[in-house]
C-alpha positions in Angstrom: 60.8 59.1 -113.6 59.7 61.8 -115.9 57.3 63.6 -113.8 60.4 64.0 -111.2 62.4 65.4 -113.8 60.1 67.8 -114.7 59.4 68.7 -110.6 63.1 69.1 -110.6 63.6 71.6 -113.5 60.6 74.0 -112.6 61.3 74.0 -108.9 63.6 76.4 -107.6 66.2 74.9 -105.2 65.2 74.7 -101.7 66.6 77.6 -99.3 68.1 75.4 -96.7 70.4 72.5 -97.1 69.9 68.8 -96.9 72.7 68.2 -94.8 70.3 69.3 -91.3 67.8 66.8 -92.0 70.0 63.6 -92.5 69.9 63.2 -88.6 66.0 63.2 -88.7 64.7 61.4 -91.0 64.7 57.9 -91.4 66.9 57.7 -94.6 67.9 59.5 -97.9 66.5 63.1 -97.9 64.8 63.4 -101.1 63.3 66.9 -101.1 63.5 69.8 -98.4 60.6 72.3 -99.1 61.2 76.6 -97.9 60.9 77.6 -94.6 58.2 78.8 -93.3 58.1 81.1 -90.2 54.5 79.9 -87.8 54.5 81.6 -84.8 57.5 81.4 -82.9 59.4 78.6 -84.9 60.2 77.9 -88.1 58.7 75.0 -90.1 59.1 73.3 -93.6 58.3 70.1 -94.8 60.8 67.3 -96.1 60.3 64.0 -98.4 62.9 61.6 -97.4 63.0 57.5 -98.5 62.0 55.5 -95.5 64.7 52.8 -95.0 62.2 50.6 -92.9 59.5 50.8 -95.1 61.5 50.7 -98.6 59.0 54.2 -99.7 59.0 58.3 -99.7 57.2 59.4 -96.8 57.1 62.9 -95.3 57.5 64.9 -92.4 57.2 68.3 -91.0 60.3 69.5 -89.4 60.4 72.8 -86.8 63.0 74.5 -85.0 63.0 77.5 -82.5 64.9 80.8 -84.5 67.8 82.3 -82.4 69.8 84.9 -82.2 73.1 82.7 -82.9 73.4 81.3 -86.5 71.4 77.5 -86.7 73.0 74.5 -86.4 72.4 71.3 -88.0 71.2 69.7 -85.0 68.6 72.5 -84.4 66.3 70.9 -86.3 63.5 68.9 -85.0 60.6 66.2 -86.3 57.1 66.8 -85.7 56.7 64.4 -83.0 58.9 66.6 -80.9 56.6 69.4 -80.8 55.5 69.8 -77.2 51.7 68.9 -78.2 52.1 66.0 -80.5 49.7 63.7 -80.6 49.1 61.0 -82.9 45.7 60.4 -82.0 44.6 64.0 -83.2 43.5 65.0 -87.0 46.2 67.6 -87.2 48.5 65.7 -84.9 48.9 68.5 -81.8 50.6 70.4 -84.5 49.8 73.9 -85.4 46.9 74.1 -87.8 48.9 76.7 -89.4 50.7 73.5 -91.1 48.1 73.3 -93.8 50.1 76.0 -95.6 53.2 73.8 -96.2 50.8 70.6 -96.5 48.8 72.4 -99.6 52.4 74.4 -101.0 54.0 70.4 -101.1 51.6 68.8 -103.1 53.2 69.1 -106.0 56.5 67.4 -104.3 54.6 64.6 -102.8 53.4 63.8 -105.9 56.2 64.1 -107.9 58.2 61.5 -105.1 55.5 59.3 -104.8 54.4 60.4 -101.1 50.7 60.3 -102.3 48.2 60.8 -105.3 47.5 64.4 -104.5 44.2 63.6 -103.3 44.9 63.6 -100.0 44.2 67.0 -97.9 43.4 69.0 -100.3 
């Protein structure tokens, strides 16, 4: 519990909300990293506590920018990207995603996603 309080303190807040990604993920949203624009469509990568599985787990989460203000139901989970594919290394996702994956580590770590060994 230490080593979250520390991740808490020398993180700065995260620039969007929580309140977007409660209809996404599977539980309590735990940690919402920046937003990242890849390509076309903005990207960031959320902790949340996975209510089937009793554990932190993450996602990626993306959403097409507009011209009208967001909404909280513009965002979108990874498998709803138009290529997804479980059965591929980087998921049918844009490789692009590393960025986020390698910028988290210290958040996954800090919740308990992984060890930090992992991707790197």
């Amino acid at each position: 519990m230490e080593q979250l309080a520390l991740f808490t303190v020398e993180t700065p807040a995260p620039s969007v909300s929580f309140a977007p990604f409660r209809l996404i993920a599977g539980g309590e949203v735990l940690h919402v990293g920046p937003v990242e624009r890849i390509g076309k469509h903005d990207w960031c990568y959320l902790i949340y506590h996975d209510e089937i599985w009793d554990r932190p787990t993450g996602l990626y989460a993306w959403r097409r920018p507009s011209e009208f203000p967001p909404g909280d139901d513009d965002w979108r989970r990874d498998q709803d990207w138009p290529t997804y594919d479980r059965n591929h290394y980087s998921h049918g996702c844009p490789l692009s995603l590393r960025v986020l994956w390698q910028r988290e580590a210290a958040a996954r770590l800090a919740f308990g996603v992984d060890d930090g060994s992992i991707g790197t």
